[in-house]
Every structure is written in C-alpha cells, then in structure tokens.
Backbone as CSV, one residue per row, in Angstrom:
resi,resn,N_x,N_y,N_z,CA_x,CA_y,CA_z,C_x,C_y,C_z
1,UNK,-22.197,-10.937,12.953,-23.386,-10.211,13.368,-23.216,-9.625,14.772
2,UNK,-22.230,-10.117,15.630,-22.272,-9.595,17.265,-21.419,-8.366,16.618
3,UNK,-20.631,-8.053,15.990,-19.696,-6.967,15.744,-20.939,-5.615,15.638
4,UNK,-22.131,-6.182,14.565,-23.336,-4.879,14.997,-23.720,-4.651,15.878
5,UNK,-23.504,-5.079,17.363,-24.035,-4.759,18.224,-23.002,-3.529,19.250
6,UNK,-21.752,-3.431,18.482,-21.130,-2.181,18.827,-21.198,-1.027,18.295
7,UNK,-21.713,-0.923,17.148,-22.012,0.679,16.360,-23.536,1.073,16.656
8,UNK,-23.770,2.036,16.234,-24.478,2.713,16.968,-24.726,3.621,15.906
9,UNK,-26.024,3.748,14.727,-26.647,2.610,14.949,-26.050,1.288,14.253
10,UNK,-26.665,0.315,14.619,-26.279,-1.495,14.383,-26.488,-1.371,12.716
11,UNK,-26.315,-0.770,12.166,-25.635,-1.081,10.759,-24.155,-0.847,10.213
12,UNK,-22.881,-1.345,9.810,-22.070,-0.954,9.654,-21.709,-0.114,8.679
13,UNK,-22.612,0.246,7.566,-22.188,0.951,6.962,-23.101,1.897,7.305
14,UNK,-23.790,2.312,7.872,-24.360,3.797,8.709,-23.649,4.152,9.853
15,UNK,-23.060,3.371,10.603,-22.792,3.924,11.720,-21.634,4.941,12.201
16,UNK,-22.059,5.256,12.989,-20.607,6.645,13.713,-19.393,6.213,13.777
17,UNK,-19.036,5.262,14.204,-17.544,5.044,13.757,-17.074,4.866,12.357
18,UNK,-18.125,4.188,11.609,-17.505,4.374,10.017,-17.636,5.547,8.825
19,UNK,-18.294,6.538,9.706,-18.570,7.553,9.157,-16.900,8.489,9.468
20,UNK,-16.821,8.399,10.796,-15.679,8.971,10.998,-13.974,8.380,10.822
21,UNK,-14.386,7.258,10.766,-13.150,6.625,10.397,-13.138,7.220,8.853
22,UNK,-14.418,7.336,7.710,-14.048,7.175,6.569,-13.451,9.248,6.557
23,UNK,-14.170,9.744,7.717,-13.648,10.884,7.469,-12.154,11.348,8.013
24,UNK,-11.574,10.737,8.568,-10.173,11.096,9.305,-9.625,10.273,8.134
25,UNK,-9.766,9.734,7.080,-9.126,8.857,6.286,-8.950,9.727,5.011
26,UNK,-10.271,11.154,4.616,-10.364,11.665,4.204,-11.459,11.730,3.021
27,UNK,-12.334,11.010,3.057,-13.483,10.871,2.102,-14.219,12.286,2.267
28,UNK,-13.993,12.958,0.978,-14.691,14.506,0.709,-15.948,13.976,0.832
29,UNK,-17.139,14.765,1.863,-18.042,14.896,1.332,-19.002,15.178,0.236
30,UNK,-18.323,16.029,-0.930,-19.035,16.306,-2.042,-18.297,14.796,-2.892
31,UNK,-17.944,14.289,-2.797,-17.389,12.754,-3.809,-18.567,11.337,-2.823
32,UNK,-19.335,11.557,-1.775,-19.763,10.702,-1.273,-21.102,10.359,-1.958
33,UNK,-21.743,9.270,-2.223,-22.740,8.513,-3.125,-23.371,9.772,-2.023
34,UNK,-24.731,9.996,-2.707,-25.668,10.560,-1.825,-27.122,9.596,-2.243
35,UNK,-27.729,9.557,-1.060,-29.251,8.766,-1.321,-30.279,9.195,-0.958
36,UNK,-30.456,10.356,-1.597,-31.534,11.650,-1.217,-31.446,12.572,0.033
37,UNK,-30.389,11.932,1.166,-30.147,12.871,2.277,-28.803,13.120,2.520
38,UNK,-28.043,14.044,3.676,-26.642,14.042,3.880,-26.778,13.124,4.754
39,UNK,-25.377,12.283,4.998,-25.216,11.387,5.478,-24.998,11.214,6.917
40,UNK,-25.346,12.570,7.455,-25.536,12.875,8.971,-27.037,12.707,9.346
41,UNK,-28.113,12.407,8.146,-28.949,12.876,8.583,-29.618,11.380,9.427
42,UNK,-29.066,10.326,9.517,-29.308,8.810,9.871,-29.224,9.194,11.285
43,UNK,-28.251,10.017,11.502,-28.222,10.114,13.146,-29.195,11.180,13.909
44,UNK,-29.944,11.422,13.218,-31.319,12.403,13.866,-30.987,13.349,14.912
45,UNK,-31.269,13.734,16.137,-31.484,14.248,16.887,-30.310,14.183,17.800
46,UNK,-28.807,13.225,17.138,-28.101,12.565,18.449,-26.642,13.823,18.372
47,UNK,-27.393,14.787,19.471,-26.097,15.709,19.580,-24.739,15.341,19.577
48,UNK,-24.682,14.389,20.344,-23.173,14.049,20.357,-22.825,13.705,19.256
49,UNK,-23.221,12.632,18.301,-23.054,12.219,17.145,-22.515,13.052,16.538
50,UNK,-23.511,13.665,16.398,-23.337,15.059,15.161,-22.406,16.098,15.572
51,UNK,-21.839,16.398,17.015,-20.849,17.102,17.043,-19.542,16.225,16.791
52,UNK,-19.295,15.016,17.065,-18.482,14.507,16.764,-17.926,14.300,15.280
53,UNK,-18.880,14.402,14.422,-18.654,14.000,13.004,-18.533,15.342,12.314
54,UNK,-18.816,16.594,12.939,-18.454,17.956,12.753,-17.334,18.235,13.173
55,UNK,-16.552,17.098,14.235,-14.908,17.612,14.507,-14.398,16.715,13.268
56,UNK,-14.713,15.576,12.976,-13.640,14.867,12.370,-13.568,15.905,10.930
57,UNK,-15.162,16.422,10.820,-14.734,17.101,9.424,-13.833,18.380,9.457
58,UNK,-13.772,18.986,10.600,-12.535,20.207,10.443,-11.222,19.568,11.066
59,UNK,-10.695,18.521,11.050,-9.532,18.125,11.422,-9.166,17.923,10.273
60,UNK,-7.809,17.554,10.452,-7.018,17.344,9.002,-7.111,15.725,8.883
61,UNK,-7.642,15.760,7.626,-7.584,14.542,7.832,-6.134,13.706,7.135
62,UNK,-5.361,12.310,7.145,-4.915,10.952,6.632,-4.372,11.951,5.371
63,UNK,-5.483,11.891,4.302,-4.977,12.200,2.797,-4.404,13.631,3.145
64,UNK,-4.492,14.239,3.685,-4.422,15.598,3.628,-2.699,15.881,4.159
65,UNK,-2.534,14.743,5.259,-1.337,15.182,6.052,-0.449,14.132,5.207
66,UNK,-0.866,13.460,4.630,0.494,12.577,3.376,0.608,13.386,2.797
67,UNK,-0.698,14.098,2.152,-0.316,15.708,0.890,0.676,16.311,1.615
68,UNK,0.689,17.142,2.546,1.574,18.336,3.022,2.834,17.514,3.252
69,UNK,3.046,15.753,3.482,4.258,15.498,3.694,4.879,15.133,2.597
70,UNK,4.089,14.499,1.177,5.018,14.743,0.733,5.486,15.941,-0.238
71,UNK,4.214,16.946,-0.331,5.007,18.844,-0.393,6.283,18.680,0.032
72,UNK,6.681,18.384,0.765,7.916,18.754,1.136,9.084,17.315,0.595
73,UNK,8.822,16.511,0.213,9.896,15.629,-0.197,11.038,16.197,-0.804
74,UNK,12.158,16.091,0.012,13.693,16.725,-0.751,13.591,16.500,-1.938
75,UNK,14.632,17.465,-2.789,14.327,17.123,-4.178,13.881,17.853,-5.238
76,UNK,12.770,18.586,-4.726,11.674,18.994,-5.645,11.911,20.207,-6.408
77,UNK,13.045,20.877,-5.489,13.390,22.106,-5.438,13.411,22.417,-7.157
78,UNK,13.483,23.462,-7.966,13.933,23.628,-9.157,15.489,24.027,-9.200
79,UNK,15.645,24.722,-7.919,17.174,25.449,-7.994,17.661,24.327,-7.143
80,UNK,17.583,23.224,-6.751,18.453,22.226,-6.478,18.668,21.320,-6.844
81,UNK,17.766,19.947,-6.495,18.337,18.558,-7.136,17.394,18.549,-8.317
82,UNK,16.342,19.344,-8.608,15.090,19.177,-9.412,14.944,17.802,-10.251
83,UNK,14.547,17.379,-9.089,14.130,15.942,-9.879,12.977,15.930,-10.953
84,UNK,11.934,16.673,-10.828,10.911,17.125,-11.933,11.240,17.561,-13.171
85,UNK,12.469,18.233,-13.700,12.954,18.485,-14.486,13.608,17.277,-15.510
86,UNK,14.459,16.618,-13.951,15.231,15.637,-14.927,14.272,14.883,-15.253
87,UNK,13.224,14.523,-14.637,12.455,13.224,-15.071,11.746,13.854,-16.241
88,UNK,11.336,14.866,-16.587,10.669,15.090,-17.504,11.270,14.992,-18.776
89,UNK,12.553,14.941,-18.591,13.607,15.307,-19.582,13.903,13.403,-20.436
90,UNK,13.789,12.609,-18.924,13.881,11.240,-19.425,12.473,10.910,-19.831
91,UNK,11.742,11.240,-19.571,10.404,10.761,-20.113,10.079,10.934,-21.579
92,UNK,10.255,12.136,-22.025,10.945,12.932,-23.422,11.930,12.232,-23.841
93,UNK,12.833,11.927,-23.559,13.926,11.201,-24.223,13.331,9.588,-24.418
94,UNK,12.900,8.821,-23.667,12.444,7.459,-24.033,11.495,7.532,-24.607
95,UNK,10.571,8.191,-24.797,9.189,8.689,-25.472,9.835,8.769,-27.105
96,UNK,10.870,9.842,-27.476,11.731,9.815,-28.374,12.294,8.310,-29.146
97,UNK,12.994,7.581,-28.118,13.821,6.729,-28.148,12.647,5.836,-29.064
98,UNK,11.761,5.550,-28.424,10.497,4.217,-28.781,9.844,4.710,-30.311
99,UNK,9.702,6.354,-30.447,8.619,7.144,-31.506,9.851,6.554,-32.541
100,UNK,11.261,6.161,-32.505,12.385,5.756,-33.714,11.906,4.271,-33.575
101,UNK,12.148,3.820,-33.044,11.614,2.557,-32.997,10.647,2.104,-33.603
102,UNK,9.783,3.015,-33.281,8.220,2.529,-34.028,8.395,2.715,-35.828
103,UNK,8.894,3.883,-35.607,9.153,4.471,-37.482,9.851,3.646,-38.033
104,UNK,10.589,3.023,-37.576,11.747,1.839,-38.462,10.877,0.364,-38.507
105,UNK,9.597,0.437,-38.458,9.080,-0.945,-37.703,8.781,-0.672,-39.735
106,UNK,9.001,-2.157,-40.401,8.676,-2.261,-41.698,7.240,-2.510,-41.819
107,UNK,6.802,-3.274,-41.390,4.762,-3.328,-41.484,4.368,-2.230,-41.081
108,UNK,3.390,-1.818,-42.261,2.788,-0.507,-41.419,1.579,-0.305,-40.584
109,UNK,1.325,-1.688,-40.425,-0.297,-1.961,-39.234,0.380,-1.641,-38.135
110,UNK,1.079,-2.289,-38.214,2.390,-2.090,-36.360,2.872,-0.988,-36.082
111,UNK,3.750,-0.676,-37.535,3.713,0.577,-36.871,2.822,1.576,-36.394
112,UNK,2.182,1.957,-37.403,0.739,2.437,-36.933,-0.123,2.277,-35.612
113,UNK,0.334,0.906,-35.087,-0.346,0.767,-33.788,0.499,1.099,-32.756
114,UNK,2.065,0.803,-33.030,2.575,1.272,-32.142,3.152,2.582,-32.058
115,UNK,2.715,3.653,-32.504,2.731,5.003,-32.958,1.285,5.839,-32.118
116,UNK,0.504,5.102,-32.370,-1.085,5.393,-31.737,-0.521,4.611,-30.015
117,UNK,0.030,3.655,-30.100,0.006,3.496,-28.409,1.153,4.578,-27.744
118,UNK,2.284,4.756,-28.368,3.003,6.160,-28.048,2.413,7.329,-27.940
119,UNK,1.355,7.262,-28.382,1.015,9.036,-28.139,-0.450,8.619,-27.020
120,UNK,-1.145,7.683,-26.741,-1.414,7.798,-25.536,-0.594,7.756,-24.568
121,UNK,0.403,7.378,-24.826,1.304,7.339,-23.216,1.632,9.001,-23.372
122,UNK,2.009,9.730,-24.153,2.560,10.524,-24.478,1.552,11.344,-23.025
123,UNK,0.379,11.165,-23.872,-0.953,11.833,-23.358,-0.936,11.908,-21.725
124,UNK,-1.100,10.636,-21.308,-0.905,10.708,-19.971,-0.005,10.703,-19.158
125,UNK,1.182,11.018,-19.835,2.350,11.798,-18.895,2.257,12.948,-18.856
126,UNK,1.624,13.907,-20.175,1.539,15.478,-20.188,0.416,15.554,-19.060
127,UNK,-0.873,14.535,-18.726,-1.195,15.396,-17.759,-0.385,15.098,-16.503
128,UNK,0.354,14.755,-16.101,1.443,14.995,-14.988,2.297,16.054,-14.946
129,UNK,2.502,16.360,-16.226,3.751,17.417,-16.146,2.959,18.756,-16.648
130,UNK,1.947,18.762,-17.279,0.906,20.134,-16.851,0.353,20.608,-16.287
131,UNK,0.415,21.024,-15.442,-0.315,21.371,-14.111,-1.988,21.741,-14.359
132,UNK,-2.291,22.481,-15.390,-3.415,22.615,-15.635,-4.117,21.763,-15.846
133,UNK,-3.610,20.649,-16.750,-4.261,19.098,-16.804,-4.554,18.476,-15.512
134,UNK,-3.590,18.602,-14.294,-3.801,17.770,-13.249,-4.512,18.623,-12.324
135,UNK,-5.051,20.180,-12.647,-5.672,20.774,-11.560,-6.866,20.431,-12.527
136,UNK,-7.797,20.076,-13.903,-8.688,19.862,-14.672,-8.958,18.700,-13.197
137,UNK,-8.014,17.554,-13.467,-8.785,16.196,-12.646,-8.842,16.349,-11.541
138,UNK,-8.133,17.218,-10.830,-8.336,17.692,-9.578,-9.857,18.292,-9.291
139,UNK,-10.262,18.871,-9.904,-11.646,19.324,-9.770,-12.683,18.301,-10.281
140,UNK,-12.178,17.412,-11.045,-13.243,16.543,-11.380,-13.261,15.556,-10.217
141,UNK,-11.945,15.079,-9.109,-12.367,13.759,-8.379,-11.415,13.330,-8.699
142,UNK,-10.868,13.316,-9.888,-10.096,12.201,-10.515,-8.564,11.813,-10.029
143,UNK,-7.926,12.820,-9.563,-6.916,12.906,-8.643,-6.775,13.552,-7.027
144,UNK,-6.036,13.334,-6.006,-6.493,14.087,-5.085,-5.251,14.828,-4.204
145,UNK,-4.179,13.801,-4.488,-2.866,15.046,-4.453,-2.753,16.585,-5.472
146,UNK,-2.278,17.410,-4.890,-1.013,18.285,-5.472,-0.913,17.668,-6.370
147,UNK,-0.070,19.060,-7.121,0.904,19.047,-8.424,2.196,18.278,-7.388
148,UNK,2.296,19.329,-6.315,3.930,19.090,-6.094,3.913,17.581,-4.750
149,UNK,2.832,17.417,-4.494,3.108,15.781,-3.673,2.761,14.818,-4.911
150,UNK,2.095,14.535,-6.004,2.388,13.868,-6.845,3.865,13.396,-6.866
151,UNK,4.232,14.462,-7.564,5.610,14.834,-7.592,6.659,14.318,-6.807
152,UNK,6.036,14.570,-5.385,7.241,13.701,-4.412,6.986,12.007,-4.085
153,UNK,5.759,12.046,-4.581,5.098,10.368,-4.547,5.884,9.526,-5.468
154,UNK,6.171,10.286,-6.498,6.873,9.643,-7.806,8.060,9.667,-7.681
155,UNK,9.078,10.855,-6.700,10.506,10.798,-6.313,10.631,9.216,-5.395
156,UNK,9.573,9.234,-4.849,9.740,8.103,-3.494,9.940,6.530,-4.118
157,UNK,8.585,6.330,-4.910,8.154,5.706,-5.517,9.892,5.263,-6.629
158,UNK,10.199,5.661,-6.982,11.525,5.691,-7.725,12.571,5.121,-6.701
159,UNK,12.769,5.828,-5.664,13.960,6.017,-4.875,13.673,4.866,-3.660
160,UNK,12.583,4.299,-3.456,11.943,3.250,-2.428,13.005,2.468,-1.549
161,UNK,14.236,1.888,-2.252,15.293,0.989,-1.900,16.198,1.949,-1.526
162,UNK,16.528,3.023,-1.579,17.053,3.809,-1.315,17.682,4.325,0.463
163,UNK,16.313,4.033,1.444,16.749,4.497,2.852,17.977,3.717,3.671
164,UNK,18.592,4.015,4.349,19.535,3.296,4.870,19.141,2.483,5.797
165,UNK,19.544,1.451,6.081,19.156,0.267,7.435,19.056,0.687,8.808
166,UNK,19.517,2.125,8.836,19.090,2.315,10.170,18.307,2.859,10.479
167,UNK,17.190,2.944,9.243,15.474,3.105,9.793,14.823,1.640,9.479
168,UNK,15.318,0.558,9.559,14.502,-0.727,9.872,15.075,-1.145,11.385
169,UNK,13.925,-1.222,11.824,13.753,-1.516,13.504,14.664,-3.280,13.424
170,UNK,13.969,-4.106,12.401,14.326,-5.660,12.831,15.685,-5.473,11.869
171,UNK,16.330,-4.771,10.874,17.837,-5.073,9.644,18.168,-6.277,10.037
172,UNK,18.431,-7.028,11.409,18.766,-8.368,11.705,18.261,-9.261,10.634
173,UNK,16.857,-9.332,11.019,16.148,-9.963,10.091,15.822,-10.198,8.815
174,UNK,15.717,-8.746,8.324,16.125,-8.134,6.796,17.327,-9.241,6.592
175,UNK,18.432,-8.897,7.409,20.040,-9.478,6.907,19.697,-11.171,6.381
176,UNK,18.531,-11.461,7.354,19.226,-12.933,7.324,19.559,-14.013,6.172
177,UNK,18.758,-13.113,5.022,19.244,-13.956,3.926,20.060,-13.877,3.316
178,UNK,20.753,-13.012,3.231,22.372,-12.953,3.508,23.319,-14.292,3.880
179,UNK,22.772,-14.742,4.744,23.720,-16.097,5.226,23.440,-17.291,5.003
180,UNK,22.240,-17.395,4.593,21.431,-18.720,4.041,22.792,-19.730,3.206
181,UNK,22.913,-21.064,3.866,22.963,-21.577,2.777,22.353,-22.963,2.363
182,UNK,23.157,-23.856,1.849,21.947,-25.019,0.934,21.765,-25.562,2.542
183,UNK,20.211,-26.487,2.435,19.848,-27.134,3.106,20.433,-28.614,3.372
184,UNK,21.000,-28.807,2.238,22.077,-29.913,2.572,23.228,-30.091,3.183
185,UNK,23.713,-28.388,3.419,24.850,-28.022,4.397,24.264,-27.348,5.901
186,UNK,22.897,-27.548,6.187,22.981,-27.087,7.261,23.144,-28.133,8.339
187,UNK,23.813,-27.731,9.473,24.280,-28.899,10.358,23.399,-29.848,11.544
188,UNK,23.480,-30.777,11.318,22.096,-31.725,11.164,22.050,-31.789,13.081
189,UNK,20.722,-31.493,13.495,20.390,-31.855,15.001,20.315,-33.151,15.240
190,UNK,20.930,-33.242,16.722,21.201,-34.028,18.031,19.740,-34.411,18.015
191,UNK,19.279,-36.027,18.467,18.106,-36.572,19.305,17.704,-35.298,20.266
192,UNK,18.243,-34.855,21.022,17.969,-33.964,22.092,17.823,-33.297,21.259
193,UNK,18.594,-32.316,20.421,18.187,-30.878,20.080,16.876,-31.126,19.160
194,UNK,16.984,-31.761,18.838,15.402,-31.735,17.843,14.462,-31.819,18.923
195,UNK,14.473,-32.594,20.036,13.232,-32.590,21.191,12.983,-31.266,21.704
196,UNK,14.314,-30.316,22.106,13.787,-29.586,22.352,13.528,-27.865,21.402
197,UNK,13.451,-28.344,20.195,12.804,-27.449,19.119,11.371,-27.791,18.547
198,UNK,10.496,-29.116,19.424,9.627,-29.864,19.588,8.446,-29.123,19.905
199,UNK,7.050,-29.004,19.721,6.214,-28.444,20.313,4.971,-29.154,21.051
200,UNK,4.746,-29.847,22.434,3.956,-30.690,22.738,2.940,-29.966,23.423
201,UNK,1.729,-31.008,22.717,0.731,-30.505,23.154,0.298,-30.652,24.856
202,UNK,0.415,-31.823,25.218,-0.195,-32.156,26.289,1.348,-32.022,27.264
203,UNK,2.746,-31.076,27.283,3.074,-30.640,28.208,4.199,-31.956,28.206
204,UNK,4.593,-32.921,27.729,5.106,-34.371,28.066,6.662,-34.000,28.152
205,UNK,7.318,-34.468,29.348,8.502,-34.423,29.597,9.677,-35.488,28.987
206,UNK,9.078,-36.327,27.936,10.180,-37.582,27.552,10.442,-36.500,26.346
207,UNK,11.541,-36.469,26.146,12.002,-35.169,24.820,11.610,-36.452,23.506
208,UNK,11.708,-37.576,23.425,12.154,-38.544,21.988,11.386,-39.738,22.641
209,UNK,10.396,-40.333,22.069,9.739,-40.985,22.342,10.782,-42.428,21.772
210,UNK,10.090,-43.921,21.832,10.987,-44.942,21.828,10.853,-45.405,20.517
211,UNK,9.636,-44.891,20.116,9.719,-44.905,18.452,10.381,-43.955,17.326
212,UNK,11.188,-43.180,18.097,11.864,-42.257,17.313,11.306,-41.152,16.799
213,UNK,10.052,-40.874,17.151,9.423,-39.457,17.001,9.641,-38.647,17.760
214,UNK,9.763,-37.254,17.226,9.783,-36.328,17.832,8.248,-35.774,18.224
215,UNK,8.600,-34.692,19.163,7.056,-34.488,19.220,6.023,-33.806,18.639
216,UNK,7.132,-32.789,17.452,5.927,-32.171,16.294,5.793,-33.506,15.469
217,UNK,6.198,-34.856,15.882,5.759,-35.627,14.792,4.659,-36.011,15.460
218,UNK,4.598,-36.390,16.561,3.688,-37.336,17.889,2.638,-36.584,17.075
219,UNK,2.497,-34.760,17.560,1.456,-34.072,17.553,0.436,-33.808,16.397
220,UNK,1.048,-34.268,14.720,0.824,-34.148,13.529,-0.225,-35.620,13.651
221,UNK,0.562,-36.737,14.209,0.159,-37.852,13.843,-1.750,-37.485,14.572
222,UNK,-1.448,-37.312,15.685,-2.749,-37.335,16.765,-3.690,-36.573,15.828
223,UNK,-3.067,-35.336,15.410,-3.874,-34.109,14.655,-4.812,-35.544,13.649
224,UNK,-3.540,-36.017,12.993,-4.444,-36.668,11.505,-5.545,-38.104,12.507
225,UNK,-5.019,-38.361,13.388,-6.034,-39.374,14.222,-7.516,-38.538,14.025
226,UNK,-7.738,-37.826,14.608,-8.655,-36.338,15.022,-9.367,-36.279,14.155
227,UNK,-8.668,-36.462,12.610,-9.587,-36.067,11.787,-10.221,-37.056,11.258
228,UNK,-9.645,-38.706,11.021,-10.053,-39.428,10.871,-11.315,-39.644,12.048
C-alpha cells in the first residue's frame, strides 16, 4: 500500500506511470478495455500529465522497435539465404511425410482423427505463409508483428544456440560445466580452508570451533535455536 503513495493518482492501475510504461511497451490504444471514457480522461485538467502521455504516444514504442529489428534479421532475403522458402518447403514436406503416415494407419477412427488433426496444423501454418491470412489477424488484434519480423522471429527462434561466445559477457561461467566432475572426486578441504569458506554471523575470529564445527554449521544450529 506505501508503493500508492508514489503514483499519481494513488491507484496503480490509473496512474501516469502505468499508463506510460504500458505505452512505451506498446499497448495500442484502440485494443485497450474502454469503460465509457479514454483513458486520459482520469487525469482531468493535469497539463503535464496529458502532455506527457501524448509524447509517449508518438514515440516509438518496445513492440514497434523489435518489429523494425527483426525486419531486418539476415536471412530473409529471397535472392539469398531465403530461409522462408526453405522452411516452407520443410513444413510441406513433413506435413506430407505424417498425411502417409496417417493413410497407412489400419483403424479408420485414427486415421480419420489423425487426418482431421493434420489439416488443422496444415491450417495454421498457411496463415503464416499467407500473408493475407496474417494481415486478416493483423487487423483483427490477433497478431502484431509483420509478415517479415514474424519471419525473422521464427529464423531466431530456430537458430537461438547458434551466436558465438563472444557475445556472452560471463562464457567463464557458461564454461563451467564443462569441468565438473563427481563429487566424490572433488578434493576434500583443510580444517582451515573450510573456516575460511565459513560465513559468521557475529564477526568471530576462531576459524573451527573445539567441537569441530564450522561456522556455517555454528550459524544453522543458532538459526534452528531461534526458531525453537
């Protein structure tokens, strides 16, 4: 409840920052629930408000600048690697592959069902690869990329494992399981070295107490004292 006392007004789902956050994120105004008014109209009279929520709406917003980036995903080209082509070509071919499959199936409930579940899939891959189908849902809401960032969403989406390690900042880390091995071969700590891989609460300078605890043990034990 103290978090309402930073928006303005103190409701979170009315207020100016979540109006504009939802608009730099890209929420169309004509797709927004409406409840008899526009959704500027909560902020009455408050100039600033309202000029502010009039910039976020002519900026580009989040969805808009993933669209134009991935427009451009290598690839797409028709006269080059045309990945749209080939995939359409495998989609058709396994679509194929399964429609034999199904026909050789000896029961004919099964087949039958699995003949009827092939041609919905069928269905909703053509609207991907028809453009007219995907500009239909485009106008309904129903999609909100491009034909051609779809397109590169699905190159990516495919190709994901693909970038080389020298766009991960930590690869160290990535690596480390790489070297792992059994826990029964890892090489067992020194009295000392375990003290000081130790975490004490109250600051205590004896690394190994005389009972042979260490001090994430000391500190576990106290914890379960605490709760008792």
């Amino acid at each position: 409840m103290d978090f309402r006392n930073y928006l303005r007004p103190a409701s979170g789902f009315q207020s100016l920052q979540f109006r504009l956050l939802e608009n730099k994120l890209g929420v169309r105004a004509d797709l927004r629930v409406k409840y008899n008014n526009n959704y500027t109209k909560v902020f009455g009279g408050d100039e600033e408000a309202l000029r502010k929520i009039e910039l976020s709406e002519s900026q580009p917003s989040l969805a808009l600048l993933v669209e134009r980036w991935l427009e451009r995903t290598p690839g797409l080209e028709a006269t080059g690697f045309n990945f749209w082509g080939k995939y359409e070509k495998s989609v058709n071919d396994l679509l194929e592959e399964q429609k034999q499959i199904a026909l050789s199936e000896p029961v004919e409930a099964v087949k039958q069902y699995r003949l009827n579940d092939l041609e919905k899939r069928r269905e909703v891959y053509e609207s991907i690869f028809r453009s007219e189908i995907h500009e239909a849902l485009l106008n309904r809401g129903e999609r909100r990329f491009s034909h051609q960032a779809l397109q590169g969403a699905i190159l990516i989406t495919f190709n994901r494992d693909e970038p080389r390690d020298r766009y991960k900042v930590f690869v160290d880390l990535f690596n480390l399981s790489t070297f792992l091995i059994p826990r029964s071969h890892i090489p067992h700590l020194t009295a000392d070295m375990r003290s000081k891989l130790c975490l004490w609460r109250n600051g205590g300078t004896n690394d190994v107490q005389e009972n042979g605890k260490t001090g994430l043990e000391i500190e576990e034990n106290g914890f379960e004292e605490d709760i008792v």
